[in-house]
N, C-alpha and C positions, 0 to 999 in steps of 0.2 A: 520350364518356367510355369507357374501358377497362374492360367488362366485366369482368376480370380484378381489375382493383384494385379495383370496387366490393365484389367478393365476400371478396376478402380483408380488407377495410376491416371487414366486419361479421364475419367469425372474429376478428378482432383484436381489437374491441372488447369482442368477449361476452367473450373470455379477463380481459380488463379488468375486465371488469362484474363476476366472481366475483373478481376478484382481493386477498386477506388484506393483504399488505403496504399495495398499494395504499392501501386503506381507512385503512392505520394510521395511515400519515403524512402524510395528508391535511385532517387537522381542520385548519378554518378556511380551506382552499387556496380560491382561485378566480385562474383565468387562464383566458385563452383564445388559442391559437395554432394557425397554419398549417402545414400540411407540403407540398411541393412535390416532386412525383418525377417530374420528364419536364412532361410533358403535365396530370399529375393534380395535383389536388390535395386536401387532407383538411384542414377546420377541426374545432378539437373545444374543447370548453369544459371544462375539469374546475371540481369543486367538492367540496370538503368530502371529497375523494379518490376520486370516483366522476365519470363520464364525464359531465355534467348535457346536453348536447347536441352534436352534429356536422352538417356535413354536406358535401356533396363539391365545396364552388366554398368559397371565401372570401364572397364578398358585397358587397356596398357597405355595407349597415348593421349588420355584424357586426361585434363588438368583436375586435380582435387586437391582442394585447401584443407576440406578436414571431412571427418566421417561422421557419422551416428548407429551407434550400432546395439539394438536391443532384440528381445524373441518377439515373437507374434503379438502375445499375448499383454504386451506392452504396451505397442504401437494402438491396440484395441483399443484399452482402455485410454488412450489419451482421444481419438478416434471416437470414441461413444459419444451417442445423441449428448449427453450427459455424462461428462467425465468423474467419478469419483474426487476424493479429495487426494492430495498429492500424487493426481497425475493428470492436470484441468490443464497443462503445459509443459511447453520443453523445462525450463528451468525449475520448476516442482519436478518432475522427475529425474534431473541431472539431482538434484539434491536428495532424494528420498530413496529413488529407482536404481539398486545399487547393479541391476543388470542392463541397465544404460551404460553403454562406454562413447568416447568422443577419441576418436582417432586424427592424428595428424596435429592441425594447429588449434590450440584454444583462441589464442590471442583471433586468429580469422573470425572463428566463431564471434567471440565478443564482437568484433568491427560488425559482423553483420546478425549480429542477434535479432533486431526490428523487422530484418526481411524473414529471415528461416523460422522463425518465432508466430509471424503469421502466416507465411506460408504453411507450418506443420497444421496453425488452425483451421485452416482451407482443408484440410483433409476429412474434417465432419462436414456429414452432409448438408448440414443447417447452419453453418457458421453463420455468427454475425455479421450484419452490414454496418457497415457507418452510413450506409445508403439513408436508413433509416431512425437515424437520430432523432430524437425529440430537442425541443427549445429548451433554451434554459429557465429558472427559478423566474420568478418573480419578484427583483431585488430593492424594488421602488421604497420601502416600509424599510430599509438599512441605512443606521447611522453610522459614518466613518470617521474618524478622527486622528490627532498624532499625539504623541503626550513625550516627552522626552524624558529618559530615562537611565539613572546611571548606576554600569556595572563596572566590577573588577577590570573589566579588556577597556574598556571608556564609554561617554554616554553615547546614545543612538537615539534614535527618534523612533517610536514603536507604534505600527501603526494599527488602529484598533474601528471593530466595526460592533455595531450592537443592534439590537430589535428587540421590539416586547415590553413588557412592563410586569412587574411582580419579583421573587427572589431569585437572585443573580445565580445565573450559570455559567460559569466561566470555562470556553473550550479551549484545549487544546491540540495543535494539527500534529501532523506525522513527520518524521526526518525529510527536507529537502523539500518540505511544500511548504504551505501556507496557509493562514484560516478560509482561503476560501475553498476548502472539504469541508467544510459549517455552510456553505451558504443554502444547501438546501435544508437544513433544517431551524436557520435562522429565517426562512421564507417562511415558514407553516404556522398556520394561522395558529391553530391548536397550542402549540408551545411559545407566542407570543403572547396569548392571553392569562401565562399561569408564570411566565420567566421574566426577566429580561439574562440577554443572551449575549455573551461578550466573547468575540473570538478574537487572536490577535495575532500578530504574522513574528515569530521570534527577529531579536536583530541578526540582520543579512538575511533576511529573508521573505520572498513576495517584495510587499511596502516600505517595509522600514530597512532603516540606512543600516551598514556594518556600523559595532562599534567604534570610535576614533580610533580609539589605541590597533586596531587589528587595520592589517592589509590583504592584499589580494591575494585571495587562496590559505592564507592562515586561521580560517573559524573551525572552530574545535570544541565541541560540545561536551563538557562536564557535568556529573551531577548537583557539585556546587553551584556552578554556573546556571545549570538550569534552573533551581530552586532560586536564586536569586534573580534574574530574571523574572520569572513568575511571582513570586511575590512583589517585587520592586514594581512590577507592571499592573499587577491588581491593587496594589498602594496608588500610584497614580488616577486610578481609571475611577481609586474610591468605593470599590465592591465590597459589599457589606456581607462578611462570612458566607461568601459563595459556598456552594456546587460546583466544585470541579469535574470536568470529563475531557479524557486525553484519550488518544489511540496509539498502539505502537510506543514509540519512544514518549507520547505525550500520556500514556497509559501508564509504563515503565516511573515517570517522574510522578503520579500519579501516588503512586505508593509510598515515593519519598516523602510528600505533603503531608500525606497521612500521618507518617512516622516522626516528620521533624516537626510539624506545626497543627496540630489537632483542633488549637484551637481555633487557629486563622481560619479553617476553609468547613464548610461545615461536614463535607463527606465527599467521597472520590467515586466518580465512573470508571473503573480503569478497565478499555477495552484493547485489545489485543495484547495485553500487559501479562508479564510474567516477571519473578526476580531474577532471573537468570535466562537469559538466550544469547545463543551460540550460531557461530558459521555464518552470520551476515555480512557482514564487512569482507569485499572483494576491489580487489586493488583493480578492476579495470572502471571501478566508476570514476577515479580520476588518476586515468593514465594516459599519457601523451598520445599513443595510437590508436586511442578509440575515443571515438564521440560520443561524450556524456550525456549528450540531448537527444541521442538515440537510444544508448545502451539503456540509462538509468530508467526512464520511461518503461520500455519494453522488460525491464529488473521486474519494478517496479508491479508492473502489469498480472504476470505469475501468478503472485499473490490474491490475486481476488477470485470468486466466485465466474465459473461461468454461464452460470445463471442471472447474470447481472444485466443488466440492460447496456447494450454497446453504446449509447450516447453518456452514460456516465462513467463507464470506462475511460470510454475519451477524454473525458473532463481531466479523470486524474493522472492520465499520463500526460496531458497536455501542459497543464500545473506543475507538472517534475520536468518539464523539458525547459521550461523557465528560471530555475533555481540556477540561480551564480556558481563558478568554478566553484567546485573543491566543496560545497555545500553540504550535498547529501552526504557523501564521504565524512565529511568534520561531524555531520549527527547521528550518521550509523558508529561511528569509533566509542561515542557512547552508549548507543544502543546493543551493539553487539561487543563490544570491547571491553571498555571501564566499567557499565554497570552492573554492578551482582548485589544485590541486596539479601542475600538467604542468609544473611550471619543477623539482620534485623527484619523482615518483616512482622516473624512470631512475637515482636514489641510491639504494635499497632497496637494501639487501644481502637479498636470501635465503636467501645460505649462514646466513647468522644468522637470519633470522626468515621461514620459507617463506612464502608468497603465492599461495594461492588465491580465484580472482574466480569466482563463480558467476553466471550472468544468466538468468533465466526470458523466453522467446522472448515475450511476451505484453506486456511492461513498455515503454510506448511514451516514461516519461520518460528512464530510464539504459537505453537501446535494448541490448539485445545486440552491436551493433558498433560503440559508444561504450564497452563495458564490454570486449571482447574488444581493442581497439587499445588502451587501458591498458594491461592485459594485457600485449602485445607491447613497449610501454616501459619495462616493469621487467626488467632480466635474469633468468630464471628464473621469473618467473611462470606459474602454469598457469590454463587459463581453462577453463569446461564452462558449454554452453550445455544449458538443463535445458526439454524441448521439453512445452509443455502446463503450462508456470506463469507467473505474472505476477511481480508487482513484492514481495507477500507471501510467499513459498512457503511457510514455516516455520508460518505461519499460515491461509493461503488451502488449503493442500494437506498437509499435512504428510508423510500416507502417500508420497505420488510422491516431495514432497522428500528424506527419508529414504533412499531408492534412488540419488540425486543425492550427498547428506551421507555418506552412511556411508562410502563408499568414502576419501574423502576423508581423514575423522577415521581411520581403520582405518590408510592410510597414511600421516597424523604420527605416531600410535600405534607404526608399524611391528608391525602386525599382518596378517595375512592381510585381503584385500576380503569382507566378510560382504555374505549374502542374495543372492550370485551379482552381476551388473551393476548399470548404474544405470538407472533406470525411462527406457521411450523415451516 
């Protein structure tokens, strides 16, 4: 056995052993799995979100739900001070890491993906605490409101919050959340005194009610549907030839704006947006034997930067633990399913509606070089890759994002670039 990895095996777990999150989300857990790295290998039992027993062979009479089995040089890099991009987690490397295998049961996996997921990040020596959270924004300066609104599925009441004063920027959130990924940059003083800033919670989701017409578990996100929505809800709210900026699936529709309405909106932010991504949609976010307010969250999580600050992390998996049955599911079937836009993006007019795509180097679903060859399809598009964010910025990171953002608003604004460059 490698003296080496035994010793690390017991740093690893003690970190475990103290570990707050851990603990929290662990009521009720019991699993037991294997890890394989080379030559070594590591069984551990968790329960009730505490390590209940290990030890360094698998066994013949030890219980295992499922395995993980990759080389050395694998495990490293997810293990670094600083993980690279697509391997900053287990589920970035199940997806990228084609020398990662998962032995046994997937479905266990899923059920306990929250625990094994942070436990693998206990295995760097610096993991984040949640110990050390910082407070939240400063939301006092936010107007909230409801505006009722009626789509193809029936009306809903849409609920809308704003800040600022100057020309409208209208956000949009990411599948299975809410606008409140906008509230730290609807807090900043700096972009209240140049926007007003309009974010808004799609129907069934966050604040506003399901449409009438739809029942429990049936929302199901279309590009129709999303464009109507958004417009019908910027008609309401009375936004005068916004600035749209979406992320993800609010990025994705981002281009459709562009493309179906150049003149309603005056130019697009579309960040984590590509016309075409694949492989997202996994049937255990709404599947009867896994917990969506665990899975989806910790899905969810992957995706970002681990250079992000652990208090807003937490925010945004905290935010996806609250999204209604069936939710994320019905708006990833869009995002990764129904929409492909490559047979129209290279129609965008720019001169009518500019097009900026922003991609955080960290985002292993809308990769940076699936979102930059977009990019290059629309005549006139500009694209900036934003080095040290994931698939949230606006949420996971805000301060960096803002270094990336400003520039940008400053120049539809046609103002000078504030705060010097963009954050490296």
């Amino acid at each position: 056995m490698n003296a080496g990895w035994e010793s690390f095996v017991a740093r690893w777990l003690a970190r475990a052993d103290g570990d707050r999150r851990l603990r929290a989300v662990g009521t009720a857990s019991d699993v037991a799995f294997t890890l394989r790295s080379g030559g070594d290998c590591l069984w551990v039992h968790l329960r009730d979100g505490a390590v209940a027993g290990h030890a360094l062979d698998a066994g013949f009479d030890r219980r295992v739900d499922f395995g993980l089995v990759a080389p050395p040089e694998v495990w490293a890099r997810l293990w670094s001070p600083v993980p690279p991009p697509r391997a900053q987690t287990l589920f970035a490397l199940l997806s990228k890491e084609p020398a990662l295998s998962v032995e046994g049961s997937r479905e266990s996996l899923a059920q306990s993906a929250h625990l094994v997921c942070r436990l693998l990040e206990l295995g760097r020596e610096d993991a984040p605490s949640e110990a050390t959270a910082d407070g939240p924004p400063d939301l006092s300066a936010l107007r909230g409101r409801y505006v009722r609104v009626a789509h193809e599925t029936g009306e809903a009441e849409v609920y809308a919050e704003q800040a600022g004063d100057g020309r409208d920027l209208l956000m949009l959130h990411t599948a299975g959340s809410d606008s409140r990924q906008y509230h730290h940059l609807l807090a900043d003083a700096g972009l209240r005194e140049a926007w007003r800033m309009t974010a808004f919670d799609l129907p069934g989701h966050g604040r506003s009610t399901l449409p009438s017409g739809l029942g429990e578990g049936e929302w199901r996100l279309t590009t129709d549907r999303y464009v109507e929505a958004i417009v019908a809800t910027a008609d309401a709210l009375e936004l005068e030839h916004p600035v749209v900026m979406g992320c993800s699936m609010g990025g994705e529709i981002c281009l459709e704006l562009a493309y179906r309405h150049p003149d309603r909106f005056a130019a697009v932010v579309a960040c984590q947006a590509a016309d075409r991504v694949e492989g997202r949609q996994v049937g255990w976010a709404k599947h009867p034997r896994v917990n969506e307010k665990l899975f989806v969250p910790e899905w969810v999580d992957g995706l970002m930067s681990p250079t992000a600050p652990a208090a807003r992390r937490a925010e945004v998996r905290w935010a996806y633990a609250q999204s209604a049955h069936g939710v994320y599911w019905g708006d990833i079937d869009f995002y990764s399913r129904e929409w492909d836009a490559r047979d129209r993006v290279g129609e965008i007019d720019t001169e009518r509606c500019p097009v900026h795509i922003l991609c955080g180097e960290y985002d292993y679903s809308c990769t940076p070089e699936i979102a930059e060859a977009t990019a290059r399809r629309i005549p006139g598009a500009r694209f900036t890759l934003m080095r040290g964010l994931g698939h949230f910025p606006m949420a996971e990171d805000p301060e960096r994002f803002l270094g990336y953002l400003e520039p940008v608003l400053a120049e539809l604004a046609g103002d000078p670039v504030p705060r010097g460059t963009a954050a490296g």
